[in-house]
C-alpha positions as MATLAB code, in Angstrom:
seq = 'XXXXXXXXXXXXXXXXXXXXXXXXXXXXXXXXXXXXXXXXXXXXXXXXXXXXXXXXXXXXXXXXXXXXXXXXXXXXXXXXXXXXXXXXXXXXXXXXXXXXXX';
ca = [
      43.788    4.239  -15.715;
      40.827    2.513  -16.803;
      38.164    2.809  -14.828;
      34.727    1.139  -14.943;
      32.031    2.957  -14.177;
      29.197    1.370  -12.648;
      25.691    3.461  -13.097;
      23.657    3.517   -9.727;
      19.950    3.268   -9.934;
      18.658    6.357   -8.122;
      14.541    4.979   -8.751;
      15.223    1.889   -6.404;
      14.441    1.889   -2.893;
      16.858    0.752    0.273;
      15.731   -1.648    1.842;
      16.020   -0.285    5.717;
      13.383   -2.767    7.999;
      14.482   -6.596    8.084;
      16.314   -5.921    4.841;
      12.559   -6.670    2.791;
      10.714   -3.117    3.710;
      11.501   -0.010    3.105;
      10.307    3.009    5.385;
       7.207    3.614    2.964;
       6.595   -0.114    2.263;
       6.593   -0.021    6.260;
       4.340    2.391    7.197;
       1.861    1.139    4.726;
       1.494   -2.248    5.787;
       2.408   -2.477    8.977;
      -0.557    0.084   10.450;
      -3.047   -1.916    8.092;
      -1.696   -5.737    9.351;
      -1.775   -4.377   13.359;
      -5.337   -2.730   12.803;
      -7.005   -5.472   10.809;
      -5.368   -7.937   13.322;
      -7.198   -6.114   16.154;
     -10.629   -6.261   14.391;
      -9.833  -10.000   13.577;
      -9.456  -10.590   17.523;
     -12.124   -7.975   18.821;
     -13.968   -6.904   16.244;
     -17.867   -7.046   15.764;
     -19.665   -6.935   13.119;
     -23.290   -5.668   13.888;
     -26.214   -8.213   12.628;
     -24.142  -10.905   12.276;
     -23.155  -13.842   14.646;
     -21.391  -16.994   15.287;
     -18.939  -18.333   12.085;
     -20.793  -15.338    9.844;
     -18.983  -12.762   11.782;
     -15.516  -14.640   11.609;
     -15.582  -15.430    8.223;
     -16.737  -12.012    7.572;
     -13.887  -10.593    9.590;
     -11.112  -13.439    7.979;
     -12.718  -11.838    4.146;
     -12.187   -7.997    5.552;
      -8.691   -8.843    6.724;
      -7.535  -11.022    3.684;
      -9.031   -7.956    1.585;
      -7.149   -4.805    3.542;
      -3.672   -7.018    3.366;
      -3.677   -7.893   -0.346;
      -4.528   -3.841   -1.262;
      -1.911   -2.904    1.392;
       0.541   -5.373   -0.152;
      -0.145   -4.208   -3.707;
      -0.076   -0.319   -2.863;
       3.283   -0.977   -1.145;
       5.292   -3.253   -3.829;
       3.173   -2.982   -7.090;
       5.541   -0.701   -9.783;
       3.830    0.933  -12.395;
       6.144    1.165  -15.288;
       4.331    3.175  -17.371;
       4.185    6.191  -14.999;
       7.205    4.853  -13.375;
       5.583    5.107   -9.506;
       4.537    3.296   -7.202;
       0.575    2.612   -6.937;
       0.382    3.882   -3.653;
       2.044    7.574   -5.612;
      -0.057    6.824   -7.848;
      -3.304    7.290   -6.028;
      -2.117   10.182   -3.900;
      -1.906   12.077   -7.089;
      -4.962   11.059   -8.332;
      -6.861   11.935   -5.814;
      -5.288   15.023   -5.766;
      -6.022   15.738   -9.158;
      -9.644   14.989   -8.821;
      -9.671   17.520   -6.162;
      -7.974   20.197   -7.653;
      -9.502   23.317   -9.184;
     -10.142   22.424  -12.862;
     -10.611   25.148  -15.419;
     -12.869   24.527  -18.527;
     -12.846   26.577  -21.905;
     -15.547   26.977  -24.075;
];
């Protein structure tokens, strides 16, 4: 028989939540969009008042979405990760013990 064999990309992430997120996609964003919605609505920032402290606020949350957004989705090809891999591991590598030769 001839069969066609169809090769399955094992990298690529299912898409579990409303068919857009997947579980780590989820758990990034979603904690970051609930918080930064609850300092939008009650938040204070000290020393400023009136439209300064909104606009303020609107610029934090605008900020924390966009760097959620981009840890979640952004690809690196070149180290073939994810950024938000990317930075666990280098922050674990500046924290490791390093050993130095002379």
């Amino acid at each position: 028989m001839n069969e066609i064999v169809v090769p399955e990309d094992l990298t690529n992430e299912e898409k579990e939540i409303l068919a857009i997120f997947s579980k780590r996609q989820f758990f990034i964003i979603a904690p970051t969009f609930i918080f930064m919605i609850g300092f939008l609505i009650g938040g204070n920032i000290p020393f400023v008042h009136g439209w300064g402290d909104f606009g303020l606020r609107v610029l934090l949350f605008v900020i924390a979405v966009i760097i959620a957004i981009c840890l979640a989705f952004v690809h690196l090809d070149r180290r073939e990760q994810y950024l938000s891999d990317y930075v666990v591991s280098k922050i674990h590598y500046l924290k490791s013990q390093k050993t130095y030769h002379s």
